[in-house]
NUTOR-534648 format. One line per 3 residues: for each residue y, z, x of N, C-alpha, C. Coordinates in steps of 0.2 Angstrom, whole numbers, always signed. Layout:
BEGIN
Y Z X Y Z X Y Z X | ... .
This chain:
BEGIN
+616 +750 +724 +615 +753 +717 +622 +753 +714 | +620 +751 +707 +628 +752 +704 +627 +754 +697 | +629 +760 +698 +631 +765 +693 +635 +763 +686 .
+634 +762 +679 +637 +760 +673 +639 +766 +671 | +642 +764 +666 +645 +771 +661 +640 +769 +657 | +634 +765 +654 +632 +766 +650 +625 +770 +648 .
+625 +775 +643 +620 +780 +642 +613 +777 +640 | +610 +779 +643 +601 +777 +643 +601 +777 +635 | +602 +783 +633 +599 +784 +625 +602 +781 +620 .
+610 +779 +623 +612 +773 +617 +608 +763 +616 | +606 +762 +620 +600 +756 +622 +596 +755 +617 | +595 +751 +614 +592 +751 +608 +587 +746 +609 .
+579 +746 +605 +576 +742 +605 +577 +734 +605 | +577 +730 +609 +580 +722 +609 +588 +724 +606 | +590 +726 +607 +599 +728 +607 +604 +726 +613 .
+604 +721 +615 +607 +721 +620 +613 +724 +624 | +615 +728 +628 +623 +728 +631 +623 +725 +637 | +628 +722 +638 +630 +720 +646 +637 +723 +648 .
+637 +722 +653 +644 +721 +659 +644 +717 +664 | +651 +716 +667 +650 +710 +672 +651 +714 +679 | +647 +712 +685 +646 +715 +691 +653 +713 +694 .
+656 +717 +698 +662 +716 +703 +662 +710 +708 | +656 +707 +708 +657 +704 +713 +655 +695 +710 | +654 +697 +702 +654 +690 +697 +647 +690 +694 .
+648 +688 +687 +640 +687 +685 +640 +694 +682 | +634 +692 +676 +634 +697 +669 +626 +701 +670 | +627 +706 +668 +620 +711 +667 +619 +712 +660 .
+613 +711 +658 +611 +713 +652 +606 +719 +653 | +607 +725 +648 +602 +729 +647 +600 +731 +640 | +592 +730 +639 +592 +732 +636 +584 +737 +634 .
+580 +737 +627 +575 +741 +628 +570 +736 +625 | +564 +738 +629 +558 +733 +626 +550 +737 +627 | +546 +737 +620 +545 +743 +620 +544 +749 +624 .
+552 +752 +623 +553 +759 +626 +555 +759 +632 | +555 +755 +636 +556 +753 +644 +566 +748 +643 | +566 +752 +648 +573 +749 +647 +575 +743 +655 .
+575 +738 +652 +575 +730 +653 +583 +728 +657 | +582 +725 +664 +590 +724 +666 +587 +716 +670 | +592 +711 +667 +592 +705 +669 +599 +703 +672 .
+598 +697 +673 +606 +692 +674 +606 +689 +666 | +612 +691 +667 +614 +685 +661 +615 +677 +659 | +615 +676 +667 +613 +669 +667 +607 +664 +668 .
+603 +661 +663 +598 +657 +663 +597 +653 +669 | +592 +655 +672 +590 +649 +678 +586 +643 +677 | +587 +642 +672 +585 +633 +671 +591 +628 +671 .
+596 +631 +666 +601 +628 +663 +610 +632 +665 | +609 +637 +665 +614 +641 +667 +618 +645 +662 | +613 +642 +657 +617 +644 +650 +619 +654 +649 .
+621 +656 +646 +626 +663 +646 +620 +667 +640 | +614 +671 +643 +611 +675 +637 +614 +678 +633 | +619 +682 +635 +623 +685 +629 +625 +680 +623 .
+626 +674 +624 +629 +669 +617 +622 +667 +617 | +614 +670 +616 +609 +668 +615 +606 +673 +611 | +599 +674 +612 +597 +681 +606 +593 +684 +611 .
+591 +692 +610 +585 +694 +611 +583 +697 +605 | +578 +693 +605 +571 +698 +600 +563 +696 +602 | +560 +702 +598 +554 +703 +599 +554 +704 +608 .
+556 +707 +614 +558 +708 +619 +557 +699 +624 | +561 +693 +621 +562 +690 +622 +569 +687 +623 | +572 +685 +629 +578 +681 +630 +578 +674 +627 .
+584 +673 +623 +585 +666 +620 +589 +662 +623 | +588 +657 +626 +596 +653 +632 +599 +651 +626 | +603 +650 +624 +609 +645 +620 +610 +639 +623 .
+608 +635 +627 +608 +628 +628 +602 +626 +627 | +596 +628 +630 +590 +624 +626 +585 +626 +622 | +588 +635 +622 +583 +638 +618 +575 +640 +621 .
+576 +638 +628 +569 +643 +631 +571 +651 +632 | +563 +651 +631 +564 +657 +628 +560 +662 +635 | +563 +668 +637 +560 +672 +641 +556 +677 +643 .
+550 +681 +643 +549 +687 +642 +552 +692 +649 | +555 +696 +643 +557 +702 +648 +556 +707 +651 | +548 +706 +650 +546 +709 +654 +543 +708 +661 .
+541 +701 +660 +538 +700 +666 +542 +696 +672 | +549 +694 +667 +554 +688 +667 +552 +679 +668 | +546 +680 +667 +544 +674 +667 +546 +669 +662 .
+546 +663 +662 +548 +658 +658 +543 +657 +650 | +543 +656 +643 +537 +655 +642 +538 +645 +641 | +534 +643 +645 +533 +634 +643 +532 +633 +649 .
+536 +638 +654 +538 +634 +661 +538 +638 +667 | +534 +642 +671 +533 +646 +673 +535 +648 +679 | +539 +640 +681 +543 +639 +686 +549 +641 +689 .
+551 +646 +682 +558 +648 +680 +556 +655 +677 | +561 +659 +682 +560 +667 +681 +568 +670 +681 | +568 +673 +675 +575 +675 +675 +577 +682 +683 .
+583 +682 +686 +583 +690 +688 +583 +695 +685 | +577 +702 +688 +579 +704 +685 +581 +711 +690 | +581 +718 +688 +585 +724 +691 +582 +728 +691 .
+582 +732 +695 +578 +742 +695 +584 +744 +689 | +577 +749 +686 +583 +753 +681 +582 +760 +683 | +586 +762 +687 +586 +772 +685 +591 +774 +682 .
+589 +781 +680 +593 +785 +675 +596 +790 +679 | +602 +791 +679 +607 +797 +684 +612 +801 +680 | +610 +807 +678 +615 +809 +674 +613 +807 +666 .
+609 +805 +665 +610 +800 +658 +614 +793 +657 | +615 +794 +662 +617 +784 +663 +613 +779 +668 | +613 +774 +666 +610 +768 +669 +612 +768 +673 .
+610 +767 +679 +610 +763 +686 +605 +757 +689 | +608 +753 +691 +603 +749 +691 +603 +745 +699 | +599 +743 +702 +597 +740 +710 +600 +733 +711 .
């Protein structure tokens, strides 16, 4: 488990925050209706970096090919072969933790 400084209640609907894990590689979190949403940062098709992409509508954008991904189920949409990772979210103290 690894405990953030970041507070559950600042997470905004499709708003993203990330940080990068000690041991390499990015976490994005964010909220999708209501439910607070934790991936990898990096696309598994392409490897492209989602934070330099979009999220809206609770969808991931990659920035190299523009597949797009639903966060909630992390599945690809086009291609189903391709699933983002994603994370347990609990709340401790008012901050995120995530598995």
């Amino acid at each position: 488990m690894i405990k953030t400084e970041i507070r559950a209640e600042d997470v905004e609907e499709n708003a993203p925050v990330s940080f990068e894990l000690e041991e390499g590689g990015g976490v994005i979190i964010t909220r999708v209706e209501g439910d607070l949403i934790a991936f990898s940062a990096k696309c598994p098709h392409a490897g492209g970096d989602f934070r330099e992409g979009e999220i809206h509508r609770g969808r991931a954008f990659c920035p190299v090919h523009q597949w797009k991904f639903d966060l909630k189920s992390g599945r690809c949409i086009g291609d189903e072969n391709y699933r983002i990772k994603k994370y347990g979210v609990n709340i401790v103290d008012g901050l995120i933790v995530i598995d």
